[in-house]
Each structure stands twice: as C-alpha cells, then as structure tokens.
N, C-alpha and C positions, 0 to 999 in steps of 0.2 A: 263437329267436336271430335277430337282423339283423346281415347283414353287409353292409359298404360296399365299394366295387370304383370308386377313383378313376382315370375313365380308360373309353374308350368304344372304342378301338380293340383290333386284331385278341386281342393276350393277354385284355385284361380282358375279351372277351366268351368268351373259350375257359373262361376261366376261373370267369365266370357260370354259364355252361352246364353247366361239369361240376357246381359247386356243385349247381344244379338238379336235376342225375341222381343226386348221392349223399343227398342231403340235402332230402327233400321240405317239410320243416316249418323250413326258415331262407327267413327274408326279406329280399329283397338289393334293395339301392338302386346305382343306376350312376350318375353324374356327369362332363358334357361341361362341358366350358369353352365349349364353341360350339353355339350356339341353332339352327344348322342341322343340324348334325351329332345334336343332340334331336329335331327334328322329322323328320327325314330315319328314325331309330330308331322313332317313333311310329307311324309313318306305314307303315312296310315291314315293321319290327319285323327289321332285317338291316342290319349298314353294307354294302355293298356294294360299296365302292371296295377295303374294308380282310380284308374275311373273306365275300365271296357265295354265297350258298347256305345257310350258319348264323343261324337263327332265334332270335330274342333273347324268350327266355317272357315270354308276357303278364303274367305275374305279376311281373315286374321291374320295378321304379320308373324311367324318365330324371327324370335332374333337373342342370339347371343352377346349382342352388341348391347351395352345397355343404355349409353349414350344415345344413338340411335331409336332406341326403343322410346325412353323420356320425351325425346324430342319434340316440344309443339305441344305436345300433349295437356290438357285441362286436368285433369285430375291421375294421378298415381295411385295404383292402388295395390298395396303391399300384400302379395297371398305367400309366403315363406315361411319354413318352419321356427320358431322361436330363437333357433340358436343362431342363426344365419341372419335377421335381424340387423343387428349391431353392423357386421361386415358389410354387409347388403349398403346402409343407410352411407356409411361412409362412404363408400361409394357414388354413390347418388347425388352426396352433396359437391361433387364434381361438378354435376351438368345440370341440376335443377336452379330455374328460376323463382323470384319469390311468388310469383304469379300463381303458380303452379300447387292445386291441392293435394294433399297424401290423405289417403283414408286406408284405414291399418283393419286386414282381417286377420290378423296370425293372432293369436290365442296362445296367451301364456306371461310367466314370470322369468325373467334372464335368471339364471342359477347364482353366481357369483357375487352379482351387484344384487340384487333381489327388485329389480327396479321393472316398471312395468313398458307396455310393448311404445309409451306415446314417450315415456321419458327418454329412455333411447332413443329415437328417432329426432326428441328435439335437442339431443344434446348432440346427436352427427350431424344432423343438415341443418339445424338452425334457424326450422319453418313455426310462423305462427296459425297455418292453415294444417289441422290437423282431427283426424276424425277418427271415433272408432266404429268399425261394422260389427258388431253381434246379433246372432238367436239361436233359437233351436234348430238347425239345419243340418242334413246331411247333405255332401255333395252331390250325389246323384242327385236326392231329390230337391235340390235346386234346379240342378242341368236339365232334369225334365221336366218343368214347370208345374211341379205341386204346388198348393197353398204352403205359404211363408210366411212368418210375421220377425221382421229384424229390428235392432233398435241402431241408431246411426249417434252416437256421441260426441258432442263440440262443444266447445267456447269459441266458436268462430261466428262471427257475423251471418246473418238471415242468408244471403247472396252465397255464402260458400256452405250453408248444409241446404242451402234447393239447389244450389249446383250439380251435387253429390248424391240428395235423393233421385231429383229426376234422371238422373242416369243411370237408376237401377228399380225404380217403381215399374210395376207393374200390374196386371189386372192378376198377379196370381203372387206377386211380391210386394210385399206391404211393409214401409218405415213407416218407425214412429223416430219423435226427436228426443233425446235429453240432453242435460249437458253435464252428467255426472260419467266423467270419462273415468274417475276413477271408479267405482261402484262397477260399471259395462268391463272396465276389465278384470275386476275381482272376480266378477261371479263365471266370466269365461273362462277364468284361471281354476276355481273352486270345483266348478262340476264337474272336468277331469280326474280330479281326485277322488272324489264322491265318488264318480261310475267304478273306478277301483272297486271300493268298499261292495256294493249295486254286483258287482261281476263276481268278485270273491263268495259271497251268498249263493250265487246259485251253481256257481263249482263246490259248493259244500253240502249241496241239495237239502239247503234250506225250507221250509215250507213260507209260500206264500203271507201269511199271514206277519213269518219273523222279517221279512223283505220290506213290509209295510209299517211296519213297526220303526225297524231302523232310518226308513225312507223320513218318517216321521223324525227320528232323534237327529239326520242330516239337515235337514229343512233346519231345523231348529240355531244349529252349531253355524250355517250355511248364514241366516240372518246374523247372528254372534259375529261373524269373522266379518261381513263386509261393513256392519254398522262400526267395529271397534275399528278396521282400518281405514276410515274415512270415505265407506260410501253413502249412499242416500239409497231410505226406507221406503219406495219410489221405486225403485232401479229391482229389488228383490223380487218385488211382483210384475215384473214387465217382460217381456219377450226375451230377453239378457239377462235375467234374473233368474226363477223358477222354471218359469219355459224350458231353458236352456238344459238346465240341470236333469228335470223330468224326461227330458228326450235321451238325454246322455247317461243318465242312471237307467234306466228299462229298455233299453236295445240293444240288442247283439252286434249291430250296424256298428256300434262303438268301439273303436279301438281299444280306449281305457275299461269297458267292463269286458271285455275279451280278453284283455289281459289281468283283469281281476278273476275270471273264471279259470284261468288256467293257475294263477295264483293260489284260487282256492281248490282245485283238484288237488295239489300237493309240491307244485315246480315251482322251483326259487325262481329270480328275478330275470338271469340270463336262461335258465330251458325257456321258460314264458315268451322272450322275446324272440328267442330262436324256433319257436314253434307258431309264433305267429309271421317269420321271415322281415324283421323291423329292427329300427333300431331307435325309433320315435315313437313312444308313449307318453304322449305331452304330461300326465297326469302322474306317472314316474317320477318326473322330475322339478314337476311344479311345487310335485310336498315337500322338496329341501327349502323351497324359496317362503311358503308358507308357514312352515314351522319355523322358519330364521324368524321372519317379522312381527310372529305372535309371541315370541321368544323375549324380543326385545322388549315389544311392548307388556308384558309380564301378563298375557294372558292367556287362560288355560281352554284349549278346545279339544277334550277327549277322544274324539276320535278323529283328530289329524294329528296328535302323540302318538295314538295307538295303533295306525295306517304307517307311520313314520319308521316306531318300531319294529311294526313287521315285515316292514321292504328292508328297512337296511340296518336291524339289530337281530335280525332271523327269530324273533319273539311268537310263540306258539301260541295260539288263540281258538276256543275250539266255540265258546259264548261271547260272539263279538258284540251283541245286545247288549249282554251281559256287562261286560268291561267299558263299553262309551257310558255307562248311565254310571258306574261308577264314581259314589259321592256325590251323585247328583238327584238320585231318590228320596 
C-alpha cells in the first residue's frame, strides 16, 4: 500500500512517523509546496523550525511534485494549514482517482465561506471517499509514540474507514469510528478558540480555581455551539470532543493558549503573533467563522462575543467570569 501525507509540517510528519512504526510494509510519499522546506527535509531528514528532534525515515519520499506524490496511492491524507486547503484541493482534483481515499487532519473553519475542512474538499475534487482524523494530540507526542486516542469521521462504507483505520492503528494509537463528520469538525474548530480564552487567564495570573470555573462555563457554551450547529451529543464526549478541548485548553504545548497568554499579559493581536514568530493561530481566526454562523443562526454564546470583541474590537475585560455569565445567572 502507498499512502500520500499532503503537508510537510509538524502533523503530517507526526503522522508519517507513526504510519512508519505501525505499518512497516506501506509506502508513503510527503509533499511541500516549498523547494526549500524539500531540501532542508533531505538534507537533515528533520523540519526543525516545526518539530526538532523527530526524524523523518529514510524511507519516505519529499516531493514537491504533487502529481507524483498522489500517484497510486490508497489513501491521501491532507496535513495543511486551513488556509491552503481550498488551493491545495484544487489541485489535487487534477490527478486524483475516484478510487483513491482523502482523510482530512487540518483543523479549522475557511474564514470567507465559513464552510468546514470536508466541504471544501468536496466541492474541489469531487470525492465521495472522505474522512475526518481528530483528537487530543500534540505532534511530537504522536511522532513519539505516546498513548493516543483519535476519532476517524465518515459516511463512507465499512471498506473505506478499515482502510483508513488500519493504516494508522496502533498498539499506542487508538480509532474510534463516528460518522458525525460535522460535530468532529466543530469541536476541532471550537477548542482552538477556547484555548485562547484558557491562555488569556493565565497571562492575567488568574488563580486556579477562576481557570476552572471558566473551564467549566466553556464546556458548557462548547456543548451549545456544536449541538445548535448540527452536531451529535456523542461526538462532545469522545476523543474529538472534550478530550480535544481539555488537551488544548491546559497546555502551554498549545499554540492557541500561548497566544492567549500573551494576549492576556497585555499585547494586542500582531505583538502576540510576533512574539511567538507565527503567522497561524488557527483559533484567531476560526472566531470570525464562528461568530458569523451563530450569528446567523440567531444564537447567542457569550463568550465567543466576548473572545470576538477582544481580538478585533480591542474591548477591555479585567472579570472575564464575570462577563460570559452575564444574563445567564
């Protein structure tokens, strides 16, 4: 079997990797957009801006060539940051067969269209073999073979999610199935945000007890938003659900509450990004796509308003408890 792994940074090499250690007889192809970011992989066999210290097997193809990369391949699996998505996909729909499965890790909401990561994909390539990968995972500690628990999301027939599982199960990586693909990308969408809120408390050196308190009024709003946008009460408590969230709200490992603590020391949106050298805060930008859809739907979730107005209406909050429960005690 060959599998394909679109995407060169920190996931898709976690996720190389573990392929690697479960599965010695699949062969896997990786593909950058960027000829340096290929050479730089050849060369070191390690990205090291993105994931240092994790070795990329010799046995793995770089390839800038994408065509190339797809080729033959049984299942595609999308690791790319949200925005690149869409570009990506159109692409793709070049040289893919109907044969051929996508199973989608990128995480997130398109900003514009407010559409989620399986709608895109099926509106550029035109696939009915479509899955999503979620859990609470850090990269590294995929690449090093910690315990994992993921959830694999389909409406595809028996044959394309054991496809998909067995080529990523392992004695330390554990799918479960569902088939509430939308719910799996709500909540992968949501805890991004969340960790915000989670990072800002402890750049305001919050006590403990108010961190758990709010952790509490999130969970809460968290259920709110996925049941009102059409996911399953199922999906909240699985692996893609709270799991997710819990890992991503209480780690420093987290992009999004890293950039919530520096938010809450005192730096607006661009010091924060600039001080953490990024330009991707999935959880930045997911609150535009969030508040548009609860917007519409004329539902109110206090502290994704009140998250909303403090990234991009510069809104001064000193009792952020305080103001989510608002109207709601």
């Amino acid at each position: 079997m060959k599998i394909s792994i679109i995407g060169c940074g920190a996931f898709a090499i976690a996720i190389s990797t573990a392929i690697v250690k479960a599965n010695s007889n699949i062969k896997i192809s990786m593909w950058t957009k960027f000829n340096s970011e290929k050479e730089e992989l050849l060369k070191f066999r390690e990205n090291k801006r993105v994931l240092p210290g994790v070795k990329v097997s010799e046995d793995i193809n770089i390839t800038t060539d994408l065509q190339e990369c797809i080729k033959n391949s049984q299942i595609i699996f999308l690791a790319i940051p949200t925005i690149a998505v869409r570009e990506v996909s159109k692409e793709i729909a070049n040289y893919i067969t109907k044969e051929q499965i996508i199973c989608i890790a990128t995480k997130g909401i398109e900003n514009i269209t407010n559409k989620y990561m399986s709608q895109i994909v099926e509106e550029e390539i035109k696939s009915d073999k479509i899955c999503i990968l979620s859990g609470p995972s850090f990269a590294i500690e995929v690449a090093i073979g910690t315990e994992i628990g993921f959830v694999l999301a389909s409406k595809c027939d028996n044959d394309v999610i054991n496809t998909v599982k067995s080529s990523i199960e392992s004695d330390t990586l554990l799918v479960t199935v569902s088939n509430d693909i939308i719910g799996v990308q709500l909540g992968a969408a949501i805890k991004n945000v969340f960790a915000i809120f989670s990072g800002m408390l402890d750049g305001m050196n919050k006590s403990d007890s108010t961190k758990a308190a709010m952790l509490s009024d999130l969970i809460k709003d968290y259920k709110k938003i996925i049941l009102s946008l059409g996911g399953n009460i199922e999906t909240i408590f699985s692996y893609a659900g709270i799991g997710d969230m819990l890992l991503t709200c209480m780690s420093d490992k987290s992009r999004n509450y890293t950039f919530g603590r520096y938010i809450g020391e005192g730096l607006n949106v661009d010091e924060a990004l600039n001080s953490m050298n990024t330009k991707t805060v999935e959880g930045l930008y997911t609150i535009t796509s969030i508040y548009e859809l609860l917007k519409i739907k004329n539902i109110k979730v206090n502290s994704i308003f009140l998250l909303y107005d403090m990234l991009y209406n510069n809104k001064k909050v000193d009792n952020i408890l305080l103001e989510i429960n608002k109207g709601e005690i």
